[in-house]
N, C-alpha and C positions, 0 to 999 in steps of 0.2 A: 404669260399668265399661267400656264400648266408648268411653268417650270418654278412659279413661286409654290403652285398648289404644295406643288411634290416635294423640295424642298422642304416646307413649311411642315408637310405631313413625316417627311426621316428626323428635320430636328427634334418635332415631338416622338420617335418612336425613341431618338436617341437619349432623351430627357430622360423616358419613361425605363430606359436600360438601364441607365448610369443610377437611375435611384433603385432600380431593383437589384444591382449592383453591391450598392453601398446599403444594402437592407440584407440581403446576402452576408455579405463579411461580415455583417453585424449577428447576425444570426447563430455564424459558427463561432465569434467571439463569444458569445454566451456559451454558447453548447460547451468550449472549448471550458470558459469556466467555470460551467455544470463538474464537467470530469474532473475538473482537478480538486473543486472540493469535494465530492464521490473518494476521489482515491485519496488527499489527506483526513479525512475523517474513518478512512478502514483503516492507514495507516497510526494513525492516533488512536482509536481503539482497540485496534490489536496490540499495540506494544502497551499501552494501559491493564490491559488483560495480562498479557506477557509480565510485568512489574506485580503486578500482584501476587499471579502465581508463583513469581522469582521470590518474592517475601515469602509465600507462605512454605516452599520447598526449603527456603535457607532455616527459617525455626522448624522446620520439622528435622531439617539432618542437628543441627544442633542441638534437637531434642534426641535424638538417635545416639550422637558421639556422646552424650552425656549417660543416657542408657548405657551405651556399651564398656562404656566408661566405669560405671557402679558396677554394672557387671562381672567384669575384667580387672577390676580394681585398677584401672590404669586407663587414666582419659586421653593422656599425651596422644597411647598409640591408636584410638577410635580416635580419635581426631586427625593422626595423619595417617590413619585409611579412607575417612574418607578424604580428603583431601588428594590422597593419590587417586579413591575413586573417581573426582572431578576432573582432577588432571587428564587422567584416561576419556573421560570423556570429552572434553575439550578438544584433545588433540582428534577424535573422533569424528567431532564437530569442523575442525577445522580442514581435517582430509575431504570428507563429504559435503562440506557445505553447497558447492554448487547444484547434485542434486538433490539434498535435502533442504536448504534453504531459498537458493537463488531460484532455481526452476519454479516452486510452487508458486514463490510473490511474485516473480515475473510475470507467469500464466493469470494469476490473481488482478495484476493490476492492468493486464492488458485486456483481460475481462471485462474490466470498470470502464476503462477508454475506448473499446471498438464492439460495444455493446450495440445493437437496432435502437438506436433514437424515437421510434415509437414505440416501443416499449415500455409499459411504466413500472414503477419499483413494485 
């Protein structure tokens, strides 16, 4: 008889496990979801940001080579200075990129993912 009690009383603890369990992994399946849309919507709005300012830089040097250009009476070569300016920077770009690009979004988005969960925005 005390050994159905007891029985009777660990199935129910174990019932009560397995669904807090499965309410658990449910849990961090959300959270895990929370993060990821957190970090595609900074990343979506940052390069949005980024495309914009990419537009309004490109008409402004092309307003520039064309300046320089009346200027100079000579567009060809304001056009491949800047040009060689861009060059130079690119390649600038490409030497540094890991700590001018990679380090800050990575710091960035690890920000977004291991943030205190009671926290609110």
């Amino acid at each position: 008889m005390a050994n159905r009690k007891i029985s009777k009383i660990l199935g129910n603890i174990l019932e009560h496990f397995k669904e807090y369990m499965r309410n658990y992994a449910q849990y961090f399946g959300y959270l895990a979801t929370e993060k990821s849309v957190k970090v595609t919507a900074y990343v979506l709005s940052n390069f949005i940001v980024a495309l914009a300012v990419g537009l309004f830089l490109n008409i402004i040097v092309i307003a520039l080579a064309f300046y320089f250009g009346y200027i100079y009476d000579a567009i060809e070569s304001s056009l491949l200075f800047l040009a060689i300016f861009y060059f130079v920077l690119i390649l600038i770009l490409i030497l540094f990129r890991r700590p001018l690009i990679q380090k800050p979004i990575q710091k960035q988005m690890l920000g977004f993912i291991f943030t205190d969960w009671n926290k609110e925005d």
